[in-house]
KOLVOPA-690697 format. One record per residue (C-alpha): residue number from 1; residue in one letter; z, x negated, y. Coordinates in steps of 0.02 Angstrom, whole numbers. Layout:
BEGIN
resi:resn:Z:X:Y
NUM:a:Z:X:Y
...
//
This chain:
BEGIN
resi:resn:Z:X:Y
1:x:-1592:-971:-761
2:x:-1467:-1000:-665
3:x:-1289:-896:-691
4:x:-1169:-821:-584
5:x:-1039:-965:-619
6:x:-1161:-1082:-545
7:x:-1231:-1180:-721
8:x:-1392:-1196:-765
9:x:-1473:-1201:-576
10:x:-1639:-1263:-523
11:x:-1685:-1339:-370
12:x:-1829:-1425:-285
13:x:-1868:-1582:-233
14:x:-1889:-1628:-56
15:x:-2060:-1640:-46
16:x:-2083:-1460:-141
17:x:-2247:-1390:-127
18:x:-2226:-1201:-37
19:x:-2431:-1166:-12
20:x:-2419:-989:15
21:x:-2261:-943:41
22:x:-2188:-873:188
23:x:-2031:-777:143
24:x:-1844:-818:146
25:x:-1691:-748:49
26:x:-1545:-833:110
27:x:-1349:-802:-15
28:x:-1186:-872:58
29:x:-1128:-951:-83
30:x:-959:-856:-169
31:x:-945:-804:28
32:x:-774:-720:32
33:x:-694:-871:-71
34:x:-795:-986:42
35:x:-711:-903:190
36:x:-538:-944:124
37:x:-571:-1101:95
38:x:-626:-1127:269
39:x:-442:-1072:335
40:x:-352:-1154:214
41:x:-416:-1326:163
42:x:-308:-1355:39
43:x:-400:-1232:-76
44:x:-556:-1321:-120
45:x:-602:-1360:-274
46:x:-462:-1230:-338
47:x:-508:-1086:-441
48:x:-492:-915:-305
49:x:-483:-747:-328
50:x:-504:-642:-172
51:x:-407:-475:-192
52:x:-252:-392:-204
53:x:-112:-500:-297
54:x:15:-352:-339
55:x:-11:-205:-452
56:x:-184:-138:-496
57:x:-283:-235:-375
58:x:-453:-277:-394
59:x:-571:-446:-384
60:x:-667:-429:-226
61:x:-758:-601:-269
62:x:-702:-777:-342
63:x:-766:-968:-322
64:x:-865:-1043:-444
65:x:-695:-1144:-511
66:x:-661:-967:-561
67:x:-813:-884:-629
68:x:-819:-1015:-746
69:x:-684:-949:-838
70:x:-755:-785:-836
71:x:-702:-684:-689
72:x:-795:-571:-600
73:x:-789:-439:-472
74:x:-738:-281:-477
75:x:-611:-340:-629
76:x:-433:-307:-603
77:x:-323:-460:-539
78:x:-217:-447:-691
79:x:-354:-477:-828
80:x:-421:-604:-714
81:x:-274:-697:-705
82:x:-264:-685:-916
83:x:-432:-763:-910
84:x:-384:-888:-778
85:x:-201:-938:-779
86:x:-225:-1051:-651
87:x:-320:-961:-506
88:x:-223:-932:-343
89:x:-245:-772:-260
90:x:-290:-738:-70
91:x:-334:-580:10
92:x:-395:-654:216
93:x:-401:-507:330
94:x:-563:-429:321
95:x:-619:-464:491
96:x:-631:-616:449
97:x:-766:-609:349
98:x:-851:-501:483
99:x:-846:-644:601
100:x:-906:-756:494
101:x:-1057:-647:448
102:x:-1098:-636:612
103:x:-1118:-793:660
104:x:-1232:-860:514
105:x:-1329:-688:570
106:x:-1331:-751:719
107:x:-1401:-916:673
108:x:-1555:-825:587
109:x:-1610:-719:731
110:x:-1609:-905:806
111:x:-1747:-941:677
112:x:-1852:-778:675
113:x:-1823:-590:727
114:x:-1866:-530:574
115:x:-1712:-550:492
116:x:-1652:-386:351
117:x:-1476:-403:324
118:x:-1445:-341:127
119:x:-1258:-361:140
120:x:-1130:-451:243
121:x:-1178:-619:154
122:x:-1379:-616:130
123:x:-1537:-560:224
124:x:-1731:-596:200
125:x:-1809:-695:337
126:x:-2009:-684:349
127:x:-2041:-857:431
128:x:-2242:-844:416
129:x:-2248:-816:611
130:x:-2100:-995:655
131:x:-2219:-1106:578
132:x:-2273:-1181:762
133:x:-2084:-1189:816
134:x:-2008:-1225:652
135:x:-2126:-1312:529
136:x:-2173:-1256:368
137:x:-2053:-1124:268
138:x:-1998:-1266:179
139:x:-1948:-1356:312
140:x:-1880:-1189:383
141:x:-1773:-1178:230
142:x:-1707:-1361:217
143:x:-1659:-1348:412
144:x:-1565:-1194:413
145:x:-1466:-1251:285
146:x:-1416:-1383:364
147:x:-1376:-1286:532
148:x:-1264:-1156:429
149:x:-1177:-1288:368
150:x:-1143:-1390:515
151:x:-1101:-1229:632
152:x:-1009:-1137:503
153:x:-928:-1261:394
154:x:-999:-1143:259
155:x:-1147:-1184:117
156:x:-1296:-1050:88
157:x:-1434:-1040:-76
158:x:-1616:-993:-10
159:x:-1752:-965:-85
160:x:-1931:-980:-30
161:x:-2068:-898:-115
162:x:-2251:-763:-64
163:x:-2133:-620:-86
164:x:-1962:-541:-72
165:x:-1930:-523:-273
166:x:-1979:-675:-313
167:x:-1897:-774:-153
168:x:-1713:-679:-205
169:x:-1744:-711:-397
170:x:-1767:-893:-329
171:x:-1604:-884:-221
172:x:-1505:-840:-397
173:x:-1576:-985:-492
174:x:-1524:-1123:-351
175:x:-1338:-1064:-332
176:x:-1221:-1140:-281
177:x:-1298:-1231:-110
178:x:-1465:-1248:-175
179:x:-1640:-1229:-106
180:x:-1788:-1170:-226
181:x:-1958:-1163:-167
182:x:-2093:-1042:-282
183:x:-2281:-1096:-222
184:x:-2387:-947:-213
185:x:-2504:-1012:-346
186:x:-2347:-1056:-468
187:x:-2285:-851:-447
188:x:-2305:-824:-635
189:x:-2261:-981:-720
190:x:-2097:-967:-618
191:x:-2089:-776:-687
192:x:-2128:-793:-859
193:x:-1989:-882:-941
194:x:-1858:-788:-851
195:x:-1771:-630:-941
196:x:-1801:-483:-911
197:x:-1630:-450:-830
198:x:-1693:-571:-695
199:x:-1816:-438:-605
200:x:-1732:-337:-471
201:x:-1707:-169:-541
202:x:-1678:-184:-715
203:x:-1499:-169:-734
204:x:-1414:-148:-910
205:x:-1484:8:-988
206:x:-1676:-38:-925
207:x:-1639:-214:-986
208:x:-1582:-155:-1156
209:x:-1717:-30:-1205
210:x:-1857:-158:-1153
211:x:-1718:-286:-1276
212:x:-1720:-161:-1434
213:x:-1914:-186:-1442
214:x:-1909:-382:-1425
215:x:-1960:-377:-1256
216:x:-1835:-511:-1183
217:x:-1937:-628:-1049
218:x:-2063:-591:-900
219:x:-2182:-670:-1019
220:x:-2159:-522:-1174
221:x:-2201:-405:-1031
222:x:-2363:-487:-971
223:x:-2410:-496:-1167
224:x:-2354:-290:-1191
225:x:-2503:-150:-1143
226:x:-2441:-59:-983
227:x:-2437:95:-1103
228:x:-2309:28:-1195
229:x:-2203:-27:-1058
230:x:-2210:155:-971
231:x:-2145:224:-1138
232:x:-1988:141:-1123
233:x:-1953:151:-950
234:x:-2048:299:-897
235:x:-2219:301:-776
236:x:-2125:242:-594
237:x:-2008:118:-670
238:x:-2143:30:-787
239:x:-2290:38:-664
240:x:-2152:-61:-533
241:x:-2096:-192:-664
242:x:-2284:-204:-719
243:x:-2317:-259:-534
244:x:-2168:-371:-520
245:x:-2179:-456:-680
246:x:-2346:-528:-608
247:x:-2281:-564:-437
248:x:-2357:-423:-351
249:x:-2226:-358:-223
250:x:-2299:-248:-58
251:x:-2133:-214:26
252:x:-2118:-318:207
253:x:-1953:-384:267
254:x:-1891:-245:386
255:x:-1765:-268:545
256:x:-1736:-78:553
257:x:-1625:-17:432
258:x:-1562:144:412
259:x:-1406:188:322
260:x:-1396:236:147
261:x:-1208:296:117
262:x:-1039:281:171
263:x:-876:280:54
264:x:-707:211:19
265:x:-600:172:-132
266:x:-422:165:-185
267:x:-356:102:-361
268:x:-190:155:-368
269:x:-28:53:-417
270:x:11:146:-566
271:x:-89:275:-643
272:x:-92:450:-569
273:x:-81:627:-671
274:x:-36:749:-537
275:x:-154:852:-471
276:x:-92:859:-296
277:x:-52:704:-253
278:x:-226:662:-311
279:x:-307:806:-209
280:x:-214:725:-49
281:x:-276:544:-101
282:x:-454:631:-80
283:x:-390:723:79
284:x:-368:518:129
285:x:-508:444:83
286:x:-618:596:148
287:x:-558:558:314
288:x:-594:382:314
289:x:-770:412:269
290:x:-790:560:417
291:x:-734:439:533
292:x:-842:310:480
293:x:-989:430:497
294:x:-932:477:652
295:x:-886:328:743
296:x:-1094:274:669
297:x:-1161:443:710
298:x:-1220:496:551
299:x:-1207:654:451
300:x:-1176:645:270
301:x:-1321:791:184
302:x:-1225:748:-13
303:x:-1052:695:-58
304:x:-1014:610:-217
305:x:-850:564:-275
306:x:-800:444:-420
307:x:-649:435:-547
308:x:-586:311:-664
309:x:-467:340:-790
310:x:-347:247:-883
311:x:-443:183:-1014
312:x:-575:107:-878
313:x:-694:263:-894
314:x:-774:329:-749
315:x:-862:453:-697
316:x:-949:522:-544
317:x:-987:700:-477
318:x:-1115:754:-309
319:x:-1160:905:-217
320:x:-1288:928:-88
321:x:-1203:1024:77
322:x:-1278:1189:125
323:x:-1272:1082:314
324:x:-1259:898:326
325:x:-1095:854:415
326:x:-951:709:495
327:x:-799:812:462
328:x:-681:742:361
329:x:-619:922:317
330:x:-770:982:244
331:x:-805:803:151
332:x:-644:828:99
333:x:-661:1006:41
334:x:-813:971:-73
335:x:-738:809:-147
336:x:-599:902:-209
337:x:-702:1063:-268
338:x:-804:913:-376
339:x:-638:835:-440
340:x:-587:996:-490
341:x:-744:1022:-617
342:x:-676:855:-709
343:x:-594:879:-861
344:x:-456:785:-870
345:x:-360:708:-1012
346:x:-297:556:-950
347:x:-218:471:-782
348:x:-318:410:-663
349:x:-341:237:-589
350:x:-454:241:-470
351:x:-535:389:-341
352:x:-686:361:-219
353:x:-779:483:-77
354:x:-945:428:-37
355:x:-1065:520:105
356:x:-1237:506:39
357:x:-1419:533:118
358:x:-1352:484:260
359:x:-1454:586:444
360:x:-1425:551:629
361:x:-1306:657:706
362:x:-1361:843:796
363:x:-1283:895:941
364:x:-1383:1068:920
365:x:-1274:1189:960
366:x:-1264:1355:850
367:x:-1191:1519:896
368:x:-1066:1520:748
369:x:-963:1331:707
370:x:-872:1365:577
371:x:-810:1172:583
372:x:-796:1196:785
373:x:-572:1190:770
374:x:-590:1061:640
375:x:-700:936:756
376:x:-611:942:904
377:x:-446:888:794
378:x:-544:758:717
379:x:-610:699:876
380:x:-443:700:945
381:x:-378:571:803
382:x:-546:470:814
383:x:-478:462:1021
384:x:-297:406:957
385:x:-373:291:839
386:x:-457:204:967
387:x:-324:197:1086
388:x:-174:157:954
389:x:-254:99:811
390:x:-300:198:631
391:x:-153:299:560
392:x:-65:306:726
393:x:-95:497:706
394:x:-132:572:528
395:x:-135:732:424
396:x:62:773:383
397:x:14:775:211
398:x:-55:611:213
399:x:109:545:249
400:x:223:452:118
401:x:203:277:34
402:x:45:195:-5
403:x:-12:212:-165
404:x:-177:91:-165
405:x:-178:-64:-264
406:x:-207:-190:-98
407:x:-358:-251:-143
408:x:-486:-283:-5
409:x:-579:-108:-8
410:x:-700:-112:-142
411:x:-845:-37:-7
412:x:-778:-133:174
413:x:-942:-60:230
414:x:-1090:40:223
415:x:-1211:26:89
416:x:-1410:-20:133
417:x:-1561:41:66
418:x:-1621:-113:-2
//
């Protein structure tokens, strides 16, 4: 199987058979890194870090020169840089990458309209109805390749298999700017000698109970009695990786997506013990993510919030609101009420506010608003924003120096239900 440094991949040949096949997942290869490289020649072949460069910032995503010596995201810069002496740092503005997204987007919709973005760098494509324009989904695949690569100056992985889990699994094992093709008919020799950390879903903890009882490939999990497999995952999770061990996967490519949550990070430059400064840190971040929801018109129903200590620990707190809501007042008000539960015997590192399960704004109106003062000064700064740009006008307490780490934000934008 391929890995995430891009050894070990496996590609097909030209002529690959894809009988029965009719689905697309499509990866910008190391995307962010890719974009860099695009604006600054000079940088190929080098080993990149995309992040902050000062202080605590964090690995937003590296090229392959890089992974190779064992960076990854999410890592702080300065470990990364012990691992990898040699890597240069850039942090591109993030619109950038936005653009860029857009376009290859673009280029899809060209291909089919059923296109489901998964994040700014990938999407499924179901290419079953383009065969009369386009060819086979083979052909589909080789040509759009090419096209993303000629309009964009940027390289993509796709993979082309009966079904969605088996098409990105196949996207994995071809990267970097590779093309793997998974006949219908050779689903489960394709699945069997993969490990079980392969199938979508099974992260770590799944992984390492079905490990402890020498259940390591697809293949021990075809051989295992579906009993046995729902005692160590429980009913839901075994009956799905029962199906998708064996190829079977229902779920269609969807163009409508709704979303899932909305948040925003900060890891700090130095470590942070004081209560109030932290409480206006969530004051910060709260706001961001009530604007967000706003400016989308959604209301968040549950907020979570996340810490991370010193030591790396982290932990993560959510209540569900007696009313969903946008105001960054009240997102603000239960973030800190959760922080507050936290016992603390460290610094902390790192804070996050996330607005979960995520409902379409209400204009209902209700005789008592308890928020009513709070959104009309909200809606006020969302007006300034627009007009003068974000932080033009801000809560007083807000004010002072930054105390984020630089790095590109660690959530530029909302999650998907995938």
């Amino acid at each position: 199987m391929g890995r995430g440094d891009g050894t070990g991949r496996i590609v097909s040949r030209p002529d690959a058979d894809d009988t029965g096949t009719g689905i697309l997942h499509v990866d910008m290869d190391a995307f962010f890194a890719s974009v860099a490289v695009l604006d600054d020649p000079s940088l190929a072949g080098k080993p990149l870090i995309i992040g902050g460069s000062e202080g605590r910032g964090v690995v937003s995503s590296a090229s392959y020169e890089a992974r190779r010596y064992g960076v990854k995201s999410a890592m702080p810069v300065s470990i990364a840089l012990r691992l990898c002496p040699t890597a240069i740092v850039v942090n591109p503005p993030y619109h950038r990458y936005t653009e860029m997204s857009r376009q290859v987007m673009a280029i899809f919709h060209d291909v089919t309209p059923l296109v489901e973005p998964l994040s700014i760098d990938e999407a499924f494509l179901d290419v079953r109805g383009a065969r009369r324009l386009w060819g086979s989904p083979g052909t589909i695949a080789r040509d759009l390749r090419a096209r993303v690569k000629a309009e964009t100056g940027l390289t993509c992985s796709i993979g082309v298999a009966a079904t969605k889990h088996v098409a990105k699994m196949a996207s994995t094992i071809s990267k970097p700017d590779g093309l793997l093709v998974v006949a219908a008919a050779d689903t489960e020799a394709f699945l069997r000698p993969r490990s079980v950390r392969a199938l979508w879903g099974v992260g770590p903890k799944a992984a390492e109970a079905l490990e402890s009882r020498g259940i390591r490939l697809v293949s021990d999990i075809l051989d295992t009695p579906r009993h046995a497999i729902d005692q160590v995952l429980g009913a839901a999770m075994g009956e799905r990786i029962w199906h998708l061990s064996r190829g079977i996967d229902a779920r269609e490519v969807h163009t409508g997506r709704a979303e899932k949550s909305v948040g925003h990070e900060e890891t700090f430059h130095a470590d942070i013990s004081d209560t109030r400064t932290l409480h206006v840190e969530f004051r910060r971040l709260a706001d961001r993510v009530g604007a967000r929801l706003r400016a989308q018109q959604y209301e968040a129903s549950t907020i979570s919030i996340k810490v991370r200590f010193s030591d790396f620990t982290t932990l993560s707190r959510s209540r569900t609101l007696p009313e969903p809501t946008s105001v960054g007042q009240r997102i603000g008000d239960a973030a800190i009420e959760l922080f507050d539960t936290i016992d603390r015997r460290q610094a902390v590192r790192l804070v996050g506010v996330r607005g979960e399960k995520l409902k379409p704004a209400t204009m209902a109106a209700t005789l008592w608003d308890d928020d009513a003062e709070w959104r009309r000064v909200e809606g006020a700064l969302d007006g300034a924003a627009a007009r003068f740009g974000r932080g033009a006008v801000t809560r007083g307490s807000l004010l002072g120096p930054s105390r984020g780490g630089g790095a590109l934000p660690t959530n530029p934008r909302p999650s998907y239900d995938h």
